[in-house]
Structure formats: structure tokens, C-alpha cells
N, C-alpha and C positions, 0 to 999 in steps of 0.2 A: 569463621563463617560470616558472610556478607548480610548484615539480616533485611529483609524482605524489601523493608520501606525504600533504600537506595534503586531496588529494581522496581518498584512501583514510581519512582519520582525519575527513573531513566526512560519508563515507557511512559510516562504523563508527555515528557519533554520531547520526544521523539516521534508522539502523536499530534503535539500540538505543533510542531515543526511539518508535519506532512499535509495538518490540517490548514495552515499558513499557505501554503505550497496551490492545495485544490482550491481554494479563496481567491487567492491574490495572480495567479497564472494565466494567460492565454495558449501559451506551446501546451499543444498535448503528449508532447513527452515528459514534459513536466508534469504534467498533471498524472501521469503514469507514475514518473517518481514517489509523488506525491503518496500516491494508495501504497505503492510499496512501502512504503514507511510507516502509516497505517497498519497495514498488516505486520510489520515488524514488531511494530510495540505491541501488539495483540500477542506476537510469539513468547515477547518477553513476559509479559503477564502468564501467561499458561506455565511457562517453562518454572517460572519464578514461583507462581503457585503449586505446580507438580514440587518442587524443592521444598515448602512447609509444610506440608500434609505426606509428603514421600512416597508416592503412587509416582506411578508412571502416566496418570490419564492427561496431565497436560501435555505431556510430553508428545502423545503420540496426535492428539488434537492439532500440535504444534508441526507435526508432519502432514497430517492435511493441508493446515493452515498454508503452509509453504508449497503443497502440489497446488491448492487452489492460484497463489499465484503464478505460478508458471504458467495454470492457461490462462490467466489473464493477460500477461504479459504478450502471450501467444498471438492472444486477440485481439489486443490494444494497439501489436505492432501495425497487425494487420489494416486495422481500419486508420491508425495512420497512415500507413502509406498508400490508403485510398483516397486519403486526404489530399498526402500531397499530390499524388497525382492530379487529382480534380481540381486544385486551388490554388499550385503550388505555391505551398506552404502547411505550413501544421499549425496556424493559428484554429483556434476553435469556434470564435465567431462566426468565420468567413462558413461555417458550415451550417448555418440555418440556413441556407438558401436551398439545402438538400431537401428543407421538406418538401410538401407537396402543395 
């Protein structure tokens, strides 16, 4: 058995790679990337804690976790390519001019 700590130290690394990602980006599809990796390491931790204690409740938090992304994704795509449309491009800068 794998014990806990290597899945604690794969989702530190995978969050602070996502967190790199929303930081350092201008493409908003990066920065979509980004959260998804975020949420990923968030699965691992549930998933990795539902395995110490041996319940099922990370597990099934960890099926949320993942429908939440899909609408995100859903709607990320979306206002991208409102983006491009509008500026084209998917830089994220160029979209304060949206305000008002």
C-alpha cells in the first residue's frame, strides 16, 4: 500500500503547478487549465483521504468535485469564445475594456 504522504506531496505539486499556471498566464485557456489542476489535486486529496479512514465520503465529494468541473469548463469555454470573438484573441488583459 502507497501510504498517504506520496499522495499528499503529488497533490501539493500539482496544485502548486496549477497555481504557477493562474499567476504567471495571460491565455484564458491556460488559465482554465490552470483551475483544472487545481481541482485535480483537490480530487486527490479526497480520494487519498477517503483511502485512510475507508469510507466512501471522499470518494463520492470527489464526483462532485469533477461534475463541478465540467460546468466549468462549460462556461469558461463559453466566455472564451466571447472573447475571441470580441478581441480576437484570448488574451485576458485585452478584456477590461468590457467594463463599463
Amino acid at each position: 500500500m502507497v501510504p498517504p504522504e506520496y499522495y499528499l506531496l503529488l497533490s501539493a505539486a500539482v496544485f502548486c503547478i496549477g497555481l504557477f499556471g493562474i499567476l504567471t498566464r495571460r491565455n484564458a485557456l491556460l488559465f482554465l487549465m490552470s483551475v483544472e489542476l487545481m481541482l485535480n489535486a483537490a480530487n486527490i486529496n479526497l480520494v487519498a483521504f477517503s483511502l485512510v479512514w475507508g469510507n466512501v465520503t471522499g470518494q463520492t465529494f470527489g464526483l462532485f468535485t469533477m461534475a463541478l468541473a465540467a460546468a466549468e469548463v462549460a462556461i469558461g469555454i463559453g466566455i472564451i469564445l466571447v472573447l475571441y470573438r470580441n478581441f480576437d484573441g484570448v488574451d485576458v488583459t485585452d478584456a477590461t475594456t468590457m467594463r463599463w
